[in-house]
DOMARKE-706594 format. One line per 8 residues: their letters; for each residue x, y, z of N, C-alpha, C. Coordinates in nm, 4 decimals, always signed. Layout:
BEGIN
a) X:Y:Z:X:Y:Z:X:Y:Z; ...
% end
This chain:
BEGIN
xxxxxxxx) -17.8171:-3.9435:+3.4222:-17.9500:-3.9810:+3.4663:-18.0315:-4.0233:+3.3441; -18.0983:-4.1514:+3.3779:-18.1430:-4.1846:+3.2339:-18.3191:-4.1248:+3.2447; -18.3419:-4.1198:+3.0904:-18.5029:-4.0364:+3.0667:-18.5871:-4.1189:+3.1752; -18.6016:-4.2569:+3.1673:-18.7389:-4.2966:+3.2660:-18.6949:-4.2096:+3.4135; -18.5228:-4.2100:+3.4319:-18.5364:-4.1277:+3.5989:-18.6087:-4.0200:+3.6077; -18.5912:-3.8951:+3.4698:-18.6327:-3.8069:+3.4622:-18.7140:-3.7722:+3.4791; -18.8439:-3.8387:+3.3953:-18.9800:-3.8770:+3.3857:-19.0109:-3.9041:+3.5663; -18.9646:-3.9502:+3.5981:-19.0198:-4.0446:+3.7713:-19.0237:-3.9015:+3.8132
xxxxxxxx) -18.8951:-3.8053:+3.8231:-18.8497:-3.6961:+3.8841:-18.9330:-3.5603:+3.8935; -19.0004:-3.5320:+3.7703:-19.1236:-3.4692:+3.7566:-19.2606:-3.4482:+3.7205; -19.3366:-3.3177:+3.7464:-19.4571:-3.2886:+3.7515:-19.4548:-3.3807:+3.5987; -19.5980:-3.4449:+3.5949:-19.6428:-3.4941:+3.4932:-19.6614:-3.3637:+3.3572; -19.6451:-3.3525:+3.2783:-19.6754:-3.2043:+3.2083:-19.8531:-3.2405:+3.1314; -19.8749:-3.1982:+3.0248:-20.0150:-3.1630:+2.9802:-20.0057:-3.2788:+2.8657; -19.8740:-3.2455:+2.7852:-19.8995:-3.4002:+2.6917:-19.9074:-3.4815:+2.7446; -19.8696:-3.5649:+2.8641:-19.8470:-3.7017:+2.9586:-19.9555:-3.7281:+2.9708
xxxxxxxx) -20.0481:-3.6100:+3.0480:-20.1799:-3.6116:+3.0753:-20.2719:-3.6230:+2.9719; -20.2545:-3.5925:+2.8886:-20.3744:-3.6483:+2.7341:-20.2909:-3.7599:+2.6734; -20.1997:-3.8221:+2.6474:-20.1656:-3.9015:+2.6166:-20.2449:-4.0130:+2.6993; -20.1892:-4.0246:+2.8629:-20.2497:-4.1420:+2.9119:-20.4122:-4.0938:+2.9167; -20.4776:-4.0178:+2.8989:-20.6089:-4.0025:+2.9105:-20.6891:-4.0871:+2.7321; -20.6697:-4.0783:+2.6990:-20.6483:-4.1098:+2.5539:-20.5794:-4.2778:+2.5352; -20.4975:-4.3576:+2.5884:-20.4582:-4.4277:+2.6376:-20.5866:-4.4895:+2.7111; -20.6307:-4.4878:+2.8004:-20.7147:-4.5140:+2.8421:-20.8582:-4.5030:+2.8368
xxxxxxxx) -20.9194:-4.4120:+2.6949:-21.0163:-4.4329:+2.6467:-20.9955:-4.5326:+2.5276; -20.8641:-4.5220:+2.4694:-20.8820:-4.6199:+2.3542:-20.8591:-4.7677:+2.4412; -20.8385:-4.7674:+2.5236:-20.8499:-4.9187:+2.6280:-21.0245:-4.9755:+2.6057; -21.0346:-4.8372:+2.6804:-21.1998:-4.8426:+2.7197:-21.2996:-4.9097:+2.5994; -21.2418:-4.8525:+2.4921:-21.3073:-4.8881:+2.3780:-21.3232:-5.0082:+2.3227; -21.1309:-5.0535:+2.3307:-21.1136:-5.1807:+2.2703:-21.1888:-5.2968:+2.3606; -21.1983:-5.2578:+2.4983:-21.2685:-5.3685:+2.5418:-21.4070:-5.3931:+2.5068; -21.4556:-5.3093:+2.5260:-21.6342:-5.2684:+2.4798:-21.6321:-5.3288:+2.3714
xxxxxxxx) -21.5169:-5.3017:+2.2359:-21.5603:-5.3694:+2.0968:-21.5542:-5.5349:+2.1046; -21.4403:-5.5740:+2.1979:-21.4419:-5.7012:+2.1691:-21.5151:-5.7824:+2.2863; -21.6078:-5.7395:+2.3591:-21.6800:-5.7630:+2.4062:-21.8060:-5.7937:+2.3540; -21.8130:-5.7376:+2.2473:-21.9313:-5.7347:+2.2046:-21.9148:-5.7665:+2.0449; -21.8065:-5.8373:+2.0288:-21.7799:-5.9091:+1.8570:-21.5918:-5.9304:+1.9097; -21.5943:-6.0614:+1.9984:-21.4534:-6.1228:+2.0199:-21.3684:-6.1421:+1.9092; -21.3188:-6.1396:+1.8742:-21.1746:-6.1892:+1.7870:-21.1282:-6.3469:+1.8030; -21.1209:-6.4030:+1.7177:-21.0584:-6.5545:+1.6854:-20.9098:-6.5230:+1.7545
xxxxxxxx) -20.8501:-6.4365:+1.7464:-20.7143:-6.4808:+1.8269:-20.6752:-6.3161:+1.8763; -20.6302:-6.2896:+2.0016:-20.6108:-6.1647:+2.0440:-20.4088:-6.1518:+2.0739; -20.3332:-6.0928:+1.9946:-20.1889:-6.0797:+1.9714:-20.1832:-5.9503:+2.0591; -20.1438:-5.9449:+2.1505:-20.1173:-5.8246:+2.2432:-19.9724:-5.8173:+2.3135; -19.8893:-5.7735:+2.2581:-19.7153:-5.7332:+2.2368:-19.7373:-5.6236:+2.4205; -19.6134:-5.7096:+2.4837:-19.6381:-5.6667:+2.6227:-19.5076:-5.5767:+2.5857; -19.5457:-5.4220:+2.6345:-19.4851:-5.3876:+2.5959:-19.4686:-5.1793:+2.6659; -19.5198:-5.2528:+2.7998:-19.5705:-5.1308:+2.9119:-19.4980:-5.0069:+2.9178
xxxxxxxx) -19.3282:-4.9994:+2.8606:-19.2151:-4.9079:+2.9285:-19.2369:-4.8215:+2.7774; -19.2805:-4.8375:+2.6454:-19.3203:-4.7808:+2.5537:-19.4174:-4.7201:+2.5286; -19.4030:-4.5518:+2.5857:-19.5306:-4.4774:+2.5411:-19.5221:-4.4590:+2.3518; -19.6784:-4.3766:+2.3807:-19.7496:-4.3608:+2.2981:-19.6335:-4.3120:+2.1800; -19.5982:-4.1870:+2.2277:-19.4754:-4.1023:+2.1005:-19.3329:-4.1335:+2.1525; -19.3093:-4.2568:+2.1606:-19.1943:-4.3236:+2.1771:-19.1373:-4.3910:+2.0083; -19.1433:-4.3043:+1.9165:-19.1180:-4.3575:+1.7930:-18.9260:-4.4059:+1.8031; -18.9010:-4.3425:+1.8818:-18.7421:-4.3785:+1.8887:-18.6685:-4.5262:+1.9305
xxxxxxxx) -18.7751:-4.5821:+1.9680:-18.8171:-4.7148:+2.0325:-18.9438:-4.8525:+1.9685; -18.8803:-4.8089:+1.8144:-18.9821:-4.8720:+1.7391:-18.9214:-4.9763:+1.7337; -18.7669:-5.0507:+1.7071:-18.6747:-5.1769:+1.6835:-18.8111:-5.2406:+1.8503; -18.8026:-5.2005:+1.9658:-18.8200:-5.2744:+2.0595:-19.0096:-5.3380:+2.1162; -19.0659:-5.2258:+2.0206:-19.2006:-5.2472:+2.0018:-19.1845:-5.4027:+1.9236; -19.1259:-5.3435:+1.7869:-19.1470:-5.4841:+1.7087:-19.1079:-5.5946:+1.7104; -18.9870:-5.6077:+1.7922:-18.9524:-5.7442:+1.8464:-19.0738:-5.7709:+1.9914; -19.1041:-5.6696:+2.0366:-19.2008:-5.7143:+2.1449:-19.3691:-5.7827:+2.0718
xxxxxxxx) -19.3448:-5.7273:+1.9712:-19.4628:-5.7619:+1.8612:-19.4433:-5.9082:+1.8339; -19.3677:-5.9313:+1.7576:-19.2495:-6.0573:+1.7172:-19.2786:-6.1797:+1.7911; -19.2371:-6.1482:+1.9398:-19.2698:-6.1826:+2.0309:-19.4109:-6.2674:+2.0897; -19.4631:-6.1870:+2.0405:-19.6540:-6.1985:+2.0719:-19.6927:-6.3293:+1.9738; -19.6427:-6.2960:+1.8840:-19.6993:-6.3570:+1.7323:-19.6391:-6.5048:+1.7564; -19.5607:-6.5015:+1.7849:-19.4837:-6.6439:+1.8052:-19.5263:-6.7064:+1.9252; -19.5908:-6.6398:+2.0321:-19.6448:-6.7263:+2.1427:-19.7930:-6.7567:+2.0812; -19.8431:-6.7023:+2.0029:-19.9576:-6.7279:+1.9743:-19.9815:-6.7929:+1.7905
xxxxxxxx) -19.8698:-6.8315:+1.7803:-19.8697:-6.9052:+1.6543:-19.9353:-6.9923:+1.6153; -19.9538:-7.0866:+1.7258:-20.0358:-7.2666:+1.7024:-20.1616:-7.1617:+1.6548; -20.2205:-7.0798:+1.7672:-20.3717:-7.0323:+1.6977:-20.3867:-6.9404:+1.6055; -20.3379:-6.9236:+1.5553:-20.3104:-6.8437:+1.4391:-20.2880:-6.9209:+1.3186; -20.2165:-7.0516:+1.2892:-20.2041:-7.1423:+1.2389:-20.3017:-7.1767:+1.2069; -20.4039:-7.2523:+1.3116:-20.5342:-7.3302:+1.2806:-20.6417:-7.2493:+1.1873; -20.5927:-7.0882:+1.2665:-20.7040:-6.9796:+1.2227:-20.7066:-6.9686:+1.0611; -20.5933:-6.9677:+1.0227:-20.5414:-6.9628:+0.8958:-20.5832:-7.1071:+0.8162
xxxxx) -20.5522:-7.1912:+0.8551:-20.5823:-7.3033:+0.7837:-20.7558:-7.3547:+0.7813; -20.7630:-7.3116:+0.8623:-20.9538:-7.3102:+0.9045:-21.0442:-7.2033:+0.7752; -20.9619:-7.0609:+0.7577:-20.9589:-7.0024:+0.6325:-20.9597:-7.0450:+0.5067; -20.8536:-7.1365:+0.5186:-20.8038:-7.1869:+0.3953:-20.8972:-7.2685:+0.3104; -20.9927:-7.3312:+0.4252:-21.0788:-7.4681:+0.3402:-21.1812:-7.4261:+0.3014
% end
């Protein structure tokens, strides 16, 4: 049985519960900040099946990172060269 079955299979425990609580204030936050001072380019690595203390699963964060950066290259490019002058 693999861990996500496990996870599906039971009671949520107390870390799960402050993790996603916490999770979802630092959401809360990030929107509020860039709401209110946007960012020239926003890189957001989709990357949902990776919790918080999932360090064992760092190779798949960073290609999901990898990932991000390269769909959003052209603007990142300009951003950089717009820097540059």
């Amino acid at each position: 049985m693999g861990l996500q079955r496990q996870r599906a299979n039971r009671a949520p425990s107390a870390m799960d519960i402050m993790t996603a609580s916490i999770q979802v204030l630092e959401n809360r936050l990030k929107m509020h900040r860039m709401a209110g001072d946007p960012p020239d380019v926003v890189v957001q690595p989709y990357c949902p099946q990776i919790a918080t203390l999932d360090f064992h699963r760092a190779q798949e964060a960073i290609a999901a990172g990898r990932l991000a950066v390269e769909k959003k290259q052209d603007e990142l490019q300009l951003l950089v060269n717009r820097e540059a002058v």
